[in-house]
Structures are given as structure tokens and as C-alpha cells.
C-alpha positions in Angstrom: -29.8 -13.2 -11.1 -32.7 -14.1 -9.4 -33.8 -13.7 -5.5 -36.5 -16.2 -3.7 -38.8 -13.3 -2.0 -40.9 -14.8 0.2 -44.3 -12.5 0.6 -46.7 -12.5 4.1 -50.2 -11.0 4.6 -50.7 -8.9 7.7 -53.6 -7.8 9.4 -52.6 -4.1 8.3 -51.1 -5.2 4.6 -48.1 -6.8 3.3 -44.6 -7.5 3.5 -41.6 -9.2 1.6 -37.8 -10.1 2.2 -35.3 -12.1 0.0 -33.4 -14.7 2.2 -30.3 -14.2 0.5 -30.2 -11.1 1.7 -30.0 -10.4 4.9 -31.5 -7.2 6.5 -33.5 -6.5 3.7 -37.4 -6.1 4.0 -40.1 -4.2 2.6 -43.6 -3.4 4.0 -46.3 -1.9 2.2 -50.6 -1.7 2.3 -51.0 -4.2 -1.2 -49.1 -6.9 -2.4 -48.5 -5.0 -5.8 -47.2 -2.1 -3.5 -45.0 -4.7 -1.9 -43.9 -6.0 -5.2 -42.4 -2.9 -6.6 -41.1 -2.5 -3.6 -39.1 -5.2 -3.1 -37.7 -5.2 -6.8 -36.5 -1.6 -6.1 -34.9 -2.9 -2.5 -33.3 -5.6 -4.1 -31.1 -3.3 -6.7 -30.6 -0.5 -4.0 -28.7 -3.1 -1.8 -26.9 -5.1 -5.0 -25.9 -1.3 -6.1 -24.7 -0.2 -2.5 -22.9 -3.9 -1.4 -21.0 -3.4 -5.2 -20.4 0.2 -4.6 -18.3 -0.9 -1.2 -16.5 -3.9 -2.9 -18.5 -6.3 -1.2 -19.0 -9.8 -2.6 -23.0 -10.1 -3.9 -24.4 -12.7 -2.5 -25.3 -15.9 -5.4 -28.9 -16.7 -4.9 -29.0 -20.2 -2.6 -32.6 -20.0 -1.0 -34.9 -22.4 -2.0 -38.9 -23.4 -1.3 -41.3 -25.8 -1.7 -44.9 -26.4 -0.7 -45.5 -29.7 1.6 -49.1 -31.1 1.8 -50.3 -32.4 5.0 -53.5 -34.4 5.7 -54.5 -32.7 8.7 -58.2 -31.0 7.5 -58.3 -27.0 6.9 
């Protein structure tokens, strides 16, 4: 399966979630940091949710880039 993550600079370094997934975030000092990371939050949580016989969420989250005219 795969999981939109959605990735945001800080001032102090990086973080990432996966909107499928609820509760689920990662925070690290570089985005490759943040990366691995995430992957490795991701199959904790799919592990743990199968482990308790809940449902795993299909992937559903979408994005898209919209231009604007207003001037940088």
C-alpha cells in the first residue's frame, strides 16, 4: 500500500504525518532523518492496529499543487 506523507520545514528541522493515519507523526533535525522515520512509523502502527484486529485503514488522501497569480 501506499500512504500520502505530507512533509513541513520548521525553524528547528522537520516533520511528517500520513493523513490516513491519524495520530501518527514523526519529527526529526533533516528531512532524510524524517524520511526513515516516518517509513518505520508507518509499519509500527500497520503492525500494532493488525496485531489488535483492527481494520488498516485503505490509503484515501490525496494532493495537488494549485498555482496562484499572486507574485512571490
Amino acid at each position: 500500500m501506499k500512504y500520502l506523507v505530507i512533509y513541513e520545514k520548521s525553524e528547528t528541522g522537520w516533520g511528517a504525518y500520513a493523513p490516513d493515519l491519524p495520530g501518527l507523526g514523526v519529527a526529526g533535525n533533516t528531512l532524510e532523518e524524517v524520511k526513515q522515520l516516518i517509513r518505520e512509523a508507518i509499519d509500527f502502527h500497520l503492525e500494532g492496529m493488525k496485531e489488535h484486529g483492527e481494520p488498516i485503514p485503505k490509503p484515501s488522501a490525496l494532493t495537488e499543487y494549485v498555482s496562484v497569480g499572486f507574485p512571490a
